[in-house]
C-alpha positions, 0 to 999 in steps of 0.5 A: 220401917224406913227404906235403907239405900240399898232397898232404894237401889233394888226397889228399881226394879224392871228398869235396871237392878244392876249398876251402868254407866247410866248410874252415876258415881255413889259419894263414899259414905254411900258405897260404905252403906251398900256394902254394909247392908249387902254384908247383913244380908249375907250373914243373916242368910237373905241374899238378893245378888244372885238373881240376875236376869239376860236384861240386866247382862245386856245392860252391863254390855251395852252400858258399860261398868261403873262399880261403886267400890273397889276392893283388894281381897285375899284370894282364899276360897273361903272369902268369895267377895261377891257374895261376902257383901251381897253384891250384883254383877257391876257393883264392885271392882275386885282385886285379889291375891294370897294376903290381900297385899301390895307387896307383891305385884304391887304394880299390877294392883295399884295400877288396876286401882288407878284404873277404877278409880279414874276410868270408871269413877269408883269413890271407895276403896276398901282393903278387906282382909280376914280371919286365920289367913294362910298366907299371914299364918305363913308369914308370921311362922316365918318370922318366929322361926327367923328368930332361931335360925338365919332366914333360908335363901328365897327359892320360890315366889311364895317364899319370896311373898312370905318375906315380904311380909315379915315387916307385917308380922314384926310389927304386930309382934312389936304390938303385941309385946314379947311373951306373945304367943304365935296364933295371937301375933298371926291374928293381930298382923291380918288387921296390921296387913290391911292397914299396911296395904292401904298405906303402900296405895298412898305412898306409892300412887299419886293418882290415889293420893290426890283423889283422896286429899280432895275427898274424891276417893275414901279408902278404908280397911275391914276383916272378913270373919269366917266363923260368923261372915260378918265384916267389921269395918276398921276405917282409914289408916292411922296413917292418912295424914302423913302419907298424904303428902309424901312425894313418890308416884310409882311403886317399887316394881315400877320405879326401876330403870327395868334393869338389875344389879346396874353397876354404872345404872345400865347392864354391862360386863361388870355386872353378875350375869342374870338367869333366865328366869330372872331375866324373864321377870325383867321382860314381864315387868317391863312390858306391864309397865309398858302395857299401862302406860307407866314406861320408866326405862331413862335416856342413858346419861352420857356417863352411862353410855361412855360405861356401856363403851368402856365396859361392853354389853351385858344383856340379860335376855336376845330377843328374836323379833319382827321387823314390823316398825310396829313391835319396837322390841326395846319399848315394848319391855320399857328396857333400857340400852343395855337389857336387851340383846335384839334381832329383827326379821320380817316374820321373827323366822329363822326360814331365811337368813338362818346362818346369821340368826343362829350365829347373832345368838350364839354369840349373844349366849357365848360371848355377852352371857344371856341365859334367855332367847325369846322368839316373839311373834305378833299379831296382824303379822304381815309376813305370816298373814303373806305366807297363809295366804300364798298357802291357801291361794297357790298350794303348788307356788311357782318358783320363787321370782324375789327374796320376797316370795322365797321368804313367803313361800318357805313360811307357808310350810308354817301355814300348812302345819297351822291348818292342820292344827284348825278344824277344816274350813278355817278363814285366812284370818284364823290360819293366820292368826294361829300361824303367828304361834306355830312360827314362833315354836318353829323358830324356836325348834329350828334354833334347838335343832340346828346350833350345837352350841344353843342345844348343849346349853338347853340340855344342861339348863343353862339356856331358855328358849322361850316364846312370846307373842305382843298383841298390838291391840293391848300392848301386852306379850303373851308368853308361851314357854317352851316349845311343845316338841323341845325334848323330842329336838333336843334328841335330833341329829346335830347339824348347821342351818341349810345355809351353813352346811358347807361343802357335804361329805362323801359316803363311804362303807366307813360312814356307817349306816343312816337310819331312815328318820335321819336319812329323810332328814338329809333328803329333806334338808338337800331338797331345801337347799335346792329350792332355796339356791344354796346347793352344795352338792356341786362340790366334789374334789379328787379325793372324794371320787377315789374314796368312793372307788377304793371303799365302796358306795353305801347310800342312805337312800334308795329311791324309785324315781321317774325318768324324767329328764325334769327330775333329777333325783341326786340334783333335786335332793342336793345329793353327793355322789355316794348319797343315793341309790338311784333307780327310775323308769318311766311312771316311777313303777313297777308294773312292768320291769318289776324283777329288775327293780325288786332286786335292785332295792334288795340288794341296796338294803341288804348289800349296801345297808340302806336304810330308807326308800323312797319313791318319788313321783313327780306333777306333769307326769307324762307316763301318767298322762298317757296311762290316764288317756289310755284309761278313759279310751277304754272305758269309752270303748277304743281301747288302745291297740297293743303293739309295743311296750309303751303300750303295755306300760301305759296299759299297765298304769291304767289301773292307778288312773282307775282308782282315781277316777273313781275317787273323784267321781264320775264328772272328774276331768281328765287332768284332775284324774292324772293329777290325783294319779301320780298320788296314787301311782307312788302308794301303788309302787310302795304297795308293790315292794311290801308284797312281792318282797319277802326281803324288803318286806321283812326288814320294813317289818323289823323297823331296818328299812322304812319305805316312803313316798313323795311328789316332786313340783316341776315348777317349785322345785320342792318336794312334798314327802308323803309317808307311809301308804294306807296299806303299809300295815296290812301289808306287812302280813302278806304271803306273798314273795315273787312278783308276777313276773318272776312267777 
């Protein structure tokens, strides 16, 4: 028995079993060959692709692809192209999709083929269709039943397939004649499909088109049949000849200008306005045209840019993007002047200049009429990989000295969130590579969160916010949607960016009461204008002060703070008078002095209404200190006399530097024991109200009164809010009503 090419090529044995680029290129006639043996052991039950080995794998890594045959398959489960034609790991190139058509993502295929076929030295292309295919079946329902009833509106990708394949049914039906019944029009059109799709690869590709006027490349069609596996292979496409010299070098999804329904060639208010997920479309055509290198987005003539003058801007999408000289937003969409509506910052952030971002897409969304934001992130992003390692290197980050390091620093709160997000132990470079993403949704709820006018059009579907991330490697946006938490900022209180607020309300009884997540909210936002410089508290006019006197005081917050002269709590939370509750001693506790704290919280939460306490502690605590020194004399035997009530403070506080020290361990130095104390020393206040207040205990019960803690930074000026105490729940079942004393 004569030995066939395929047997040739097997019979190769340990040296190499799977095509490299070490094979050189198989002329046509020869790929056809493999295929059709390949396709006969498939059928008969006695297949040999599988059996690959780690050797050949590594050979295909090391070596590269060099597949003999490129071809565009349906995507149907039941025709798997590998094994339909017996093939190994490197042999074939394969594109699939409902239909096995170029009339959809035509762009994309084409573009893949060029690849193939130039990059990788394929000399065949074979357009494989097969037996009862749904989406044929589809389509040739479609055009019966068009006959009786006028086509329905396109309101889906697949409707919209399904159309497009008409023109497919119409012909077989024109072939098959006019008493033809449904089933046998749907048979005949999979083989008129597959020449349909060969003849758009000439049409449309003059990369094609002239490797196959030089004999280069063949492309051929073929039908898989599912009831017996056995391809029949049809040949070229009647056509070939007269499509070899036709003209056009891109197809239909690349040949447009990027934009749509261009009255005057360029998008202006003229033109209808385009919905978000169309816009959508338009960005994700335009970067795949971009990322393969077929930009087609013109110079605007003269005529074009007297109309963008004459008529204004209409663009279908705003794109919040990075300032990086790297990510020209324009380019990277292949749009067109006119498309695209774009705003650029280092970082894509709205941490910083967020009263001119937000308002830039107001307007754009009021007044031009885009229906989609994109906040798009990259890459190796500068500004993110700063903030990560700022975050890793300084976690307590002096005061910021520049814009720069303002910039920087409110970012890390960004990196924070992305290490929470990573396993422990991640490198900067993977915190900073998964902060780009984290940036990219906080921006996005930061847009949500703080514009009313973005907010009610995403509530009503009018708007999308989505986000993207441009891979500077590839070229390619990947896009990630929504945010993940959009409902939940949907649902958050209505307010200005920090440095929009203007000048702050008075609060009054007339207010009415702030629950405790909202009144964290405001002592956030406060704390943030103060580490960013924009304090509004300072504000105060006559009539605010006589409000609060002829109506009363009905703070948001009561806060346990220390007396520092460093930590002024009203100024630290940007507060007006009225807005805080303010008590502090030294220590920011209660172990001495308890009753009088005690009834104060009482009577704010009960009296006043307040609805949060929180209680702050602060870094360089001298009350610590001194409460840690005295701890570690006694526990070296020189126990500090008792003389007077500094003492017993201290003496008092020595319990919290007890438990830090123990959990630091033995070899603890005595500024990492009062550093972990102030920690400690917060939770044991909290801890401290739970247990010796019925009253207080009771509404945190109830979910009236929620208490919480926090640190204050001397040297950054920024708060870091803790939340709850371990013992939060535990507590809430104390017995416990008096404190010691009050015994």
């Amino acid at each position: 028995m004569p030995e066939t090419c395929c047997s040739a090529f097997f019979r190769k044995g340990s040296q190499r079993l799977v095509r490299t680029t070490a094979d050189g290129p198989l002329p046509p006639k020869d790929a056809l060959k493999l295929l059709k043996e390949g396709n006969d052991r498939f059928a008969s039950g006695k297949m040999l692709g599988a059996c690959t080995d780690a050797s050949m794998r590594k050979a295909l890594v090391e070596q590269g692809q060099a597949p003999h045959t490129a071809i565009i398959g349906c995507a149907d489960s039941r025709a798997p192209l590998e094994a339909v034609f017996d093939a190994m790991p490197g042999d074939i190139f394969v594109l699939r999709n409902a239909g096995n058509t170029c009339t959809h993502s035509e762009g994309s295929m084409v573009g893949s083929l060029e690849f193939c076929t130039g990059a990788l030295g394929s000399r065949l292309i074979v357009v494989l269709g097969h037996t009862k295919c749904g989406a044929i079946n589809g389509a040739t329902k479609a055009f019966f039943d068009g006959k009786t009833a006028p086509p329905a509106a396109t309101s889906s990708a697949l409707q919209g397939l399904l159309q497009d394949l008409g023109s497919v049914a119409e012909q077989a039906a024109h072939d098959m004649g006019p008493h033809a019944e449904q089933d046998a029009v749907a048979a005949h059109a999979v083989k008129v499909n597959v020449f349909h799709t060969i003849d758009f690869l000439l049409k449309f590709s003059e990369s094609i088109r002239e490797k196959v006027k030089s004999g280069q490349v063949e492309i051929q069609g073929a039908v898989y049949q599912l009831d017996t596996g056995r391809v029949d292979f049809m040949g070229r496409s009647p056509r070939q000849q007269e499509l070899l010299s036709c003209k056009v070098n891109l197809p239909p999804s690349m040949s447009a200008t990027g934009s749509v329904q261009a009255k005057h060639g360029v998008r202006t208010t003229e033109d209808p306005i385009v919905p978000a997920a169309e816009a959508l479309k338009l960005l994700k055509a335009g970067n795949d045209r971009f990322a393969v290198g077929a930009s087609v987005a013109p110079t605007a003539t003269s005529a074009q840019r007297q109309a963008l003058v004459s008529h204004g801007q209409a663009p279908h999408s705003a794109v919040l993007g990075c300032a990086d000289s790297r990510v020209p937003v324009d380019t990277v969409f292949d749009a067109v002047p006119g498309d695209v509506f774009v705003l650029r910052n280092a970082g894509n952030t709205c941490t910083h200049a967020e009263g001119s971002m937000v308002g830039s897409l107001e307007f754009a969304v009021s007044k031009l009429k885009s229906r989609l934001i994109l906040v798009l992130g990259h890459t190796n992003c500068g500004a993110i990989a700063g903030a990560a390692s700022t975050f890793m290197n300084s976690p307590g980050a002096k005061a910021p000295g520049s814009a720069l390091e303002g910039l920087l620093m409110d970012l890390t709160t960004v990196a924070k969130k992305a290490s929470e997000d990573l396993a422990p132990g991640a490198s900067l470079e993977e915190l900073a590579s998964h902060a780009v993403k984290v940036n990219v949704f906080h921006s996005m709820n930061f847009l949500i969160q703080h514009s009313e006018t973005l907010r009610a059009m995403v509530k009503t579907g009018e708007l999308e916010i989505q986000g993207g991330i441009y891979h500077l490697a590839t070229g390619r946006v990947e896009f990630l949607g929504r945010s993940p938490v959009q409902a939940e900022v949907l649902a958050s209180c209505e307010q200005l960016p920090p440095s929009m607020a203007g000048a702050l309300t008075i609060r009054t009884p007339g207010s009415g009461p702030v629950k405790p997540e909202a009144a964290l909210q405001l002592l956030q936002a406060g704390n943030l204008r103060f580490t960013s410089g924009t304090a509004l508290a300072g504000k105060i006019t006559p009539i605010m002060r006589k409000a609060l006197v002829v109506e009363g005081q009905a703070p948001h917050t009561a806060i346990v703070g220390c007396a520092d002269s460093r930590a002024p709590l009203e100024t630290v939370f940007d507060a007006m008078p009225g807005d805080i509750f303010a008590l502090r001693n030294a220590g920011n506790t209660c172990t001495h002095a308890e009753g009088s704290i005690l009834g104060s919280l009482e009577f704010c939460t009960a009296a006043l209404g307040s609805k949060l306490i929180l209680v702050l502690g602060h870094t360089s605590c001298g009350a610590i200190k001194g409460a840690t020194k005295a701890y570690l004399a006694s526990k070296a035997g020189n126990a500090p006399q008792v003389s007077k009530a500094l003492d017993a403070l201290l003496n008092g506080l020595s319990v919290v530097a007890g438990k830090a020290h123990y959990e630091l361990g033995r070899n603890a130095t005595e500024e990492q024991i009062a550093e972990l104390s102030v920690k400690l020393n917060v939770f044991h206040t909290i801890d401290f109200l739970l247990q010796y207040s019925a009253v207080v205990r009771e509404k945190v019960g109830k979910g009236e009164v929620d208490i919480q803690g926090g640190i204050y930074d001397l040297e950054s000026g920024k708060v870091e809010f803790l939340g709850r105490s371990p013992n939060h729940a535990r507590l809430l079942r104390c017995a416990a009503s008096l404190p010691p004393s009050l015994h």
